[in-house]
KEVOKE-34048 format. One record per residue (C-alpha): residue in one letter; x, y, z. Coordinates in steps of 0.2 Angstrom, whole numbers, plus 5000, padded with zeros to 4 digits. Layout:
% KEVOKE-34048
AXYZ ...
//
This chain:
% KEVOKE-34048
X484549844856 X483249804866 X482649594868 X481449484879 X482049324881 X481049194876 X481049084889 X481049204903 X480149374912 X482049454911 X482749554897 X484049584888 X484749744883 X486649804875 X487249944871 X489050064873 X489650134891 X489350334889 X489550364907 X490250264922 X489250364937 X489950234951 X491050084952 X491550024968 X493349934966 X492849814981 X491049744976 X491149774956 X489349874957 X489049984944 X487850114939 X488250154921 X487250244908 X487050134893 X486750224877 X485650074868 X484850064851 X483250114851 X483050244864 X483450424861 X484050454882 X485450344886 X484850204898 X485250204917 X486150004922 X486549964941 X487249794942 X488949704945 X490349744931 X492249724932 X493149884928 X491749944913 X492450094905 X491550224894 X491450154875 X491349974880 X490049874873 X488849794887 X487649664886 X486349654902 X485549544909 X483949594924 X482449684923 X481749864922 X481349944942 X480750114944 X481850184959 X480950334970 X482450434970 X483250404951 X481850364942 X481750204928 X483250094930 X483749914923 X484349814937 X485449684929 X485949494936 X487249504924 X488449644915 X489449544902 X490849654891 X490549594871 X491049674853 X489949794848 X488849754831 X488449924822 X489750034816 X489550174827 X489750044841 X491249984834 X492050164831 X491650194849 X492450034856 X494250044847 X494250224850 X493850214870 X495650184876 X495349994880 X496449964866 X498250014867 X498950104848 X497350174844 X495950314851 X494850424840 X495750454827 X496250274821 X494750204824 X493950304813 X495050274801 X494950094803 X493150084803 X492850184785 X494450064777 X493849904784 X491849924787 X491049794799 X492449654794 X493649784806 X493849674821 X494149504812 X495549604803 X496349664821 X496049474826 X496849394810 X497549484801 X498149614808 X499549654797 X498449744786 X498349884801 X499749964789 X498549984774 X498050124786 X499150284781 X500050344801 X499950154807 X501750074807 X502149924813 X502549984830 X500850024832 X500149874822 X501149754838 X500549884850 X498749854844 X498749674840 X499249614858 X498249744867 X496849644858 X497649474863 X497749534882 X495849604879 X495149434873 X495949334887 X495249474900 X493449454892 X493649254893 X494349254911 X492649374917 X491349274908 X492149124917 X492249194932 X490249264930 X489849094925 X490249034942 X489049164953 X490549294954 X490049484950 X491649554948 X493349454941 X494649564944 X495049494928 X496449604924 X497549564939 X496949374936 X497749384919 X499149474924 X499949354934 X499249194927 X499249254911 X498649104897 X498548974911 X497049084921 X495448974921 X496548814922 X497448884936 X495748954944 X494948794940 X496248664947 X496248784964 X495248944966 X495848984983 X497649024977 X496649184971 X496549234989 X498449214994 X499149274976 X498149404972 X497749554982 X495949634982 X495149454980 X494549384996 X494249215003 X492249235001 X492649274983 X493649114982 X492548994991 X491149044979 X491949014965 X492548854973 X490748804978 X490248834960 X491748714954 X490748584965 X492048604981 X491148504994 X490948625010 X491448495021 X493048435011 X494848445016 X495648585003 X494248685008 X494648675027 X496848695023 X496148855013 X495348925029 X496848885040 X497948975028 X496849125026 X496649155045 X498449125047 X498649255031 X497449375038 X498149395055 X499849425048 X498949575039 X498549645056 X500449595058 X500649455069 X501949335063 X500949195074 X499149145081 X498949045098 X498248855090 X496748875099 X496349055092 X496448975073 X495548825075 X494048925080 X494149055069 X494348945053 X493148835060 X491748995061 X492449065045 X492148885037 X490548855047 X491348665049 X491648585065 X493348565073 X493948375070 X494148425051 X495048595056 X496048495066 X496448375051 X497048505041 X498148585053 X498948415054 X499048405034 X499748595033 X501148545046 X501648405038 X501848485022 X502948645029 X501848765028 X501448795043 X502548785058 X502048745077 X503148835092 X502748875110 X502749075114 X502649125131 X502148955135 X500648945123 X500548835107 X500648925092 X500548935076 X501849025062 X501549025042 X503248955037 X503749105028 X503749205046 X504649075054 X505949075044 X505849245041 X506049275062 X507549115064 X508249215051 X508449385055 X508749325075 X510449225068 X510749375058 X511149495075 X511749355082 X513149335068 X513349525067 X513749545086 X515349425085 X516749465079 X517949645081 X517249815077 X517949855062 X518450035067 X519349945081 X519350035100 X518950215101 X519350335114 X517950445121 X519150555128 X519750575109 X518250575099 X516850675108 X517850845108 X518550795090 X516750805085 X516350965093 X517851065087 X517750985069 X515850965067 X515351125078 X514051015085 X513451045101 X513250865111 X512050855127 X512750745140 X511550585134 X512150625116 X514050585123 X513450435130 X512750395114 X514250415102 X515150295114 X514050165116 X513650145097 X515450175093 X515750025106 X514449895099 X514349805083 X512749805082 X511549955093 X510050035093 X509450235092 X507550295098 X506750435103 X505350555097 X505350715088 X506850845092 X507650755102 X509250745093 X509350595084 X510050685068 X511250775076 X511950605085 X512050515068 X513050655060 X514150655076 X514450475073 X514550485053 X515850635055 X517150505066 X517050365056 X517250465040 X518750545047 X519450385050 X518850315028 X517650185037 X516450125022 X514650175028 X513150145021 X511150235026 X509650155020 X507650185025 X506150085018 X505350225009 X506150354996 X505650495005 X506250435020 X507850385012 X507950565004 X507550645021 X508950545029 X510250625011 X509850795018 X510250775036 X511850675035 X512550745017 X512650555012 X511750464998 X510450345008 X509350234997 X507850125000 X508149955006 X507449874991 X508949984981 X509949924991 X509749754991 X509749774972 X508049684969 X507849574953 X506149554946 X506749434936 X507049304949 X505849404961 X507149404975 X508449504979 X510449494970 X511249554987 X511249415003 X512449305012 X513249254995 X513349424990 X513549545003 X513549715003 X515349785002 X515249915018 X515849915037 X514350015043 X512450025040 X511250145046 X509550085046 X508350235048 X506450255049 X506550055057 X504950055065 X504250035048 X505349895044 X504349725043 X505249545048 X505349485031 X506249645026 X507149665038 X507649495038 X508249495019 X509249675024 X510349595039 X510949445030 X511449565017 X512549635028 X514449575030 X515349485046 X516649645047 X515149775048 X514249845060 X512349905061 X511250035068 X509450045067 X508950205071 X506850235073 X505450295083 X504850155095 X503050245097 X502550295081 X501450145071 X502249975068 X502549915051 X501249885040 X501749715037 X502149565048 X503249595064 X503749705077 X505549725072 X506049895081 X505149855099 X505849685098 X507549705097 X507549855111 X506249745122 X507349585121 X508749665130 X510149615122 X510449755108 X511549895115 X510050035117 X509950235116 X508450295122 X508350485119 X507350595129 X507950775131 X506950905120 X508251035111 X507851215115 X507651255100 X506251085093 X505551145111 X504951295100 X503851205087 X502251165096 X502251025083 X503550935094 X502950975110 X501350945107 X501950765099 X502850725114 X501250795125 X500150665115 X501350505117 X501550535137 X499450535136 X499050715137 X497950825128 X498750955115 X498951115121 X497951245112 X498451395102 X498351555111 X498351715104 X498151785084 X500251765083 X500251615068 X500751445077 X501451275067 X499951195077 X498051205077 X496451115085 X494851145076 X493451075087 X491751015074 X490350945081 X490250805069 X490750705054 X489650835043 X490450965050 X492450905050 X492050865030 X491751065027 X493151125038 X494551025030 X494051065012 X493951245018 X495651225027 X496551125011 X495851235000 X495651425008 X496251455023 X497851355025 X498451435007 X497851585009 X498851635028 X500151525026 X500651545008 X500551345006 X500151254986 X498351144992 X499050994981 X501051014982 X501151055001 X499651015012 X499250825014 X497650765022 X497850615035 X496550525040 X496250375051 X495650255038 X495150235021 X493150195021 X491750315026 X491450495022 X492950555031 X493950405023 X495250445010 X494350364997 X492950515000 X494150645002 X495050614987 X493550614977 X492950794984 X494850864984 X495150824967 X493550904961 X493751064972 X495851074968 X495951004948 X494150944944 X494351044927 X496050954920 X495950844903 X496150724897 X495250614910 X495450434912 X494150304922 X494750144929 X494550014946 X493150144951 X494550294951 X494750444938 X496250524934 X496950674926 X498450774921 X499050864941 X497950754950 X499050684967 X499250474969 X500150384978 X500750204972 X499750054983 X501049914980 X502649884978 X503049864959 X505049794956 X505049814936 X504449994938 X505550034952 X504250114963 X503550064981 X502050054991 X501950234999 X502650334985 X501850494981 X501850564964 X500950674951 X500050634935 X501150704922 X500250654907 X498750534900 X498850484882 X497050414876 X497750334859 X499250224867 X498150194882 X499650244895 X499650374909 X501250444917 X501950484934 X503150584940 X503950524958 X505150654963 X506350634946 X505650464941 X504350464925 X503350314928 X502050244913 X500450164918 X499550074905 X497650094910 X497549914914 X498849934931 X498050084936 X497149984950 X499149994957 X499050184959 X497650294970 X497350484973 X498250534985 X497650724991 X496950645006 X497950445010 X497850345028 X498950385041 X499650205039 X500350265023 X501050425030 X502450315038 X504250365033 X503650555025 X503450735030 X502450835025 X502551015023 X500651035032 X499650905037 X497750925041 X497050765052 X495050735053 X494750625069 X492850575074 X492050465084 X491550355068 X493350305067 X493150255084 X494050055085 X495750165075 X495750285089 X497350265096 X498750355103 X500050305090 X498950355075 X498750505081 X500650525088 X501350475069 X500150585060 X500550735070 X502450695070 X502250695050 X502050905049 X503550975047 X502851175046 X501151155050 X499851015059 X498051055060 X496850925069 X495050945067 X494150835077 X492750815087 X493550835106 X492850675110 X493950575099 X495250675101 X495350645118 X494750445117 X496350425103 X497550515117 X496950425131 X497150245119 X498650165122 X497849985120 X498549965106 X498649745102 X500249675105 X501049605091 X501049395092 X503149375088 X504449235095 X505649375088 X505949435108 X506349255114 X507149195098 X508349355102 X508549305120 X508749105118 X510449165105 X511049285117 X511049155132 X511849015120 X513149165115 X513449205133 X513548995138 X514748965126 X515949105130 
//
């Protein structure tokens, strides 16, 4: 249907989604093709929509433009989801996935036993569902709160719209707020900001300034202070000199700083902020990360007292025990190792690729075994946890297993009340290891027991707050094993040398010779031109000599995930190339997925028992109950189509998710549009992530800017002189 309003030059038009051509997750705009009463081609709509799928009725606000490029478009002010009138629109609604229970085949079922009274009788009565021969009273439950949920979504966007804001991100709104979503957003939009991620301050502050939030008041300027502070602890500082934060929320805010300063003094006195001098220089700490860092600072401190629980050990003993029992061959540094970590309650392991740091762990595992000491291994990742079972022969398990997380209570079951019942914990991968975790994992552990945190000091920090494994080794009082010495036989792989060649500042060296290597440069002379060579690469050349499966074994890692060499990019041109023919096909959050198509899970989700950084496959999607499924390793995980903005494609993913996983091939783009990522770390972790096979292709300009990059920001902690004040108090009262 097609109507002028009458008291205005724009139109109106509405209709049923055939086609969503783009959504962008971020902004919410939309080009949709719009098939609308009236006109025999299906209409062309850009405009702002949140998460519009194909079958759902539209009704659009703007007015027709006729673009040069894509001909006659309806530019629309406003895309408002709405029940379809007309029976076919009807049909096509249920039948679009949007509600769980029913697809197709139901919906035209219900249409021809119901007519035009079809959607009242979901609504009221929905109990007559079972008139319907097939539908239980499973499905009738299934159905009748998918329509609940549905209603409460629709409500929360036009709300939302109604206050000057494009896209709601209604379904994560709902999902946490649930009934209480407009009060909650009306009594305090900015809480969107901290609780929910994808919703930005500038999303908040314009719903607020539509709520009649003065610019100038005093929630508006607290809201600031806490989204600096909450923003910098992205880029993983726990802290921000006071001076930094007061101008920053003062430019963010456009307000002048008396009233920052006011609110900094109201966020102090309520807690949740704290104030503490670092390196002479007033700072200021979310109260979270304080706690978090005085926290895990007591926590060595607690762990260093105390006896070893293994009690003394003789070098003279143990080291040629190991190398008769374990056949083992132990370097001089790996002697000293075994003894020092074997000496300390609580210690530290570091060193890059093939150096040994396997092999030194096992040595240590096999003495304490030997002698029945409880041991227990844990990384931050399951693949890294699963990495860390196949070197040592022990079960290791994620940190979060560990700990034994409860959604429920949304905290986890094991802590100082509860501690873990073991006398020695290997923490590997620790690097990526933030303070808050890290925190939570030491007071878990018992007085009796010793810890190791075993990591690579020059691979990328965590992604969250905290510089956990350079802290403790820069503080100087953890017991440290720094390992240097490259083994014969890891000085084969050019992989590892090159690695090691790339973290000392130097170039890579180049393959010479027709022999196959583990290690390639490609050189391109621009973006255009790395986008062809790693399609070619992921999907010819790399399968093709090297015998590799494009979507099991070969991982693209790129420096970011905007721009046409961004993962989001990538994904989109991989999964046409490698499974673009798969069906069923699902659209959602600006992302379309299908049976074999490779994502990765974006947070961490307790009640499905998956984590950020997971990778996995699609193993099925089911149209009628709305649900896709996951395989991760030997996990099937469901997905009902409205938490699919929790999973994203995954043939191409950030380097920054890499962390904690190898790869069987990695293929890395590098150009000088990425130019404020390029640094040596990025490139040192993505490399050091191939475990058969790393090709670079780059523009030899970035690739020599990343190398060069060691500037990397330091990390604003107290962590390092937290550390140091315990250990002078420890040493003063000895």
């Amino acid at each position: 249907m097609i109507e002028k309003p009458a008291d205005s030059q724009e139109e109106r038009i509405a209709g049923s989604v055939e086609r969503v051509t783009f959504h962008s997750e971020e902004s919410g705009f939309s080009v949709l093709r719009l098939k609308v009463r009236g006109r025999r081609e299906p209409v062309t709509v850009v405009g702002t929509a949140a998460s519009p799928s194909p079958g759902e009725f539209m009704e659009c606000v703007g007015s027709w433009h006729n673009d040069r490029t894509h001909g006659m478009q309806f530019k629309a002010l406003q895309i408002t989801p709405v029940q379809p009138t007309t029976l076919e629109g009807i049909e096509r609604y249920l039948g679009s996935g949007l509600v769980k229970g029913l697809g197709p085949f139901f919906a035209k079922k219900m249409v021809k036993a119901f007519g035009d009274s079809v959607l009242d009788v979901i609504e009221n009565q929905p109990e007559r569902l079972r008139e319907i021969p097939g539908i239980g009273e499973k499905r009738v439950a299934l159905i009748s709160a998918s329509w609940t949920e549905q209603k409460a979504v629709r409500d929360i966007m036009l709300f939302l719209q109604t206050h000057g804001v494009g896209t709601a991100r209604a379904w994560r709104i709902y999902r946490l707020y649930r009934e209480r979503a407009i009060a909650m957003v009306s009594e305090n939009p900015y809480r969107l900001s901290l609780d929910i991620e994808g919703i930005g301050f500038q999303t908040a502050d314009t719903i607020a300034g539509s709520l009649g939030i003065e610019r100038n008041s005093l929630i508006r300027a607290e809201a600031g202070i806490r989204h600096v502070l909450a923003t910098m602890s992205l880029e993983g500082h726990c802290a921000v000199r006071e001076d930094s934060l007061i101008e920053e929320a003062s430019k963010l805010l456009g307000i002048d700083r008396p009233l920052i300063v006011e609110a900094l003094a109201t966020e102090r006195s309520r807690g949740s902020v704290v104030a503490e001098t670092i390196d002479g220089e007033a700072c200021i700490f979310l109260a979270t990360l304080h706690q978090a860092e005085k926290s895990l600072a007591a926590g060595i401190r607690r762990l260093k007292q105390g006896l070893l629980p293994w009690g003394f050990m003789d070098p003279h003993d143990i080291l040629p025990w190991i190398e008769k029992e374990t056949a083992l061959e132990l370097s001089p540094s790996q002697r000293s190792a075994v003894t020092l970590v074997l000496a300390s309650k609580v210690s530290v392991i570091t060193g890059g690729p093939g150096v040994g740091k396997t092999t030194l762990l096992k040595a240590i595992l096999s003495v304490l075994r030997r002698d029945k000491v409880s041991v227990t291994l844990c990384a931050p990742t399951g693949r890294a946890a699963k990495r860390l079972t196949e070197s040592t022969g022990i079960e290791a398990k994620t940190i979060h297993r560990l700990l034994e997380f409860d959604p429920k209570a949304f905290d986890f079951k094991r802590g100082r009340g509860n501690p873990l019942d073991t006398s020695f914990v290997v923490v590997d991968e620790t690097s990526m290891v933030d303070v808050v975790l890290m925190q939570k994992l030491v007071a878990a552990v018992p007085d009796k027991a010793a810890i190791v945190f075993v990591g690579d000091v020059d691979q990328l920090p965590s992604v969250g707050p905290g510089a956990v494994l350079s802290d403790l080794i820069s503080s100087g009082t953890i017991p440290t094993v720094t390992l240097t010495e490259i083994f014969r036989q890891a000085a084969e792989s050019m992989i590892i040398v090159n690695a090691h060649r790339i973290n000392q500042g130097l170039m890579p060296l180049k393959t010479e010779g027709d022999a196959l290597s583990d290690f390639y440069f490609v050189p391109a002379g621009s973006a255009d031109e790395i986008n062809a060579k790693v399609m070619q690469l992921v999907t010819e050349r790399i399968p093709k000599r090297f015998g590799l499966h494009p979507v099991r074994d070969i991982q693209v890692l790129t420096p970011m995930n905007r721009g046409g060499l961004g993962a989001r990019s990538l994904n989109a041109e991989l999964q046409q190339e490698l499974n673009g023919n798969a069906e069923p096909k699902v659209s959602r959050f600006g992302s379309v997925f299908a049976p074999g198509d490779k994502v990765i899970q974006m947070v961490n989700n307790y009640d499905k028992d998956v984590f950020n950084g997971d990778i996995g496959v699609v193993e099925s999607v089911n149209s009628e109950e709305g649900v896709l499924t996951v395989l991760f390793d030997r996990l099937l995980v469901e997905y009902p189509f409205g938490e699919l903005d929790e999973v994203s494609l995954a043939y191409a993913t950030s380097i920054h998710k890499s962390q904690g996983s190898e790869y069987p091939a990695v293929v890395i783009p590098l150009a000088m549009q990425h130019y404020t990522l390029l640094e040596r770390n990025l490139v040192y972790t993505a490399v050091t992530r191939g475990k058969k096979l790393v090709v670079i292709v780059a523009e030899p300009k970035a690739l020599h800017t990343a190398v060069q990059n060691c500037r990397s920001k330091l990390r604003m902690t107290g962590l390092v002189s937290r550390l140091k004040a315990l250990d002078s108090q420890e040493w003063q009262n000895s």
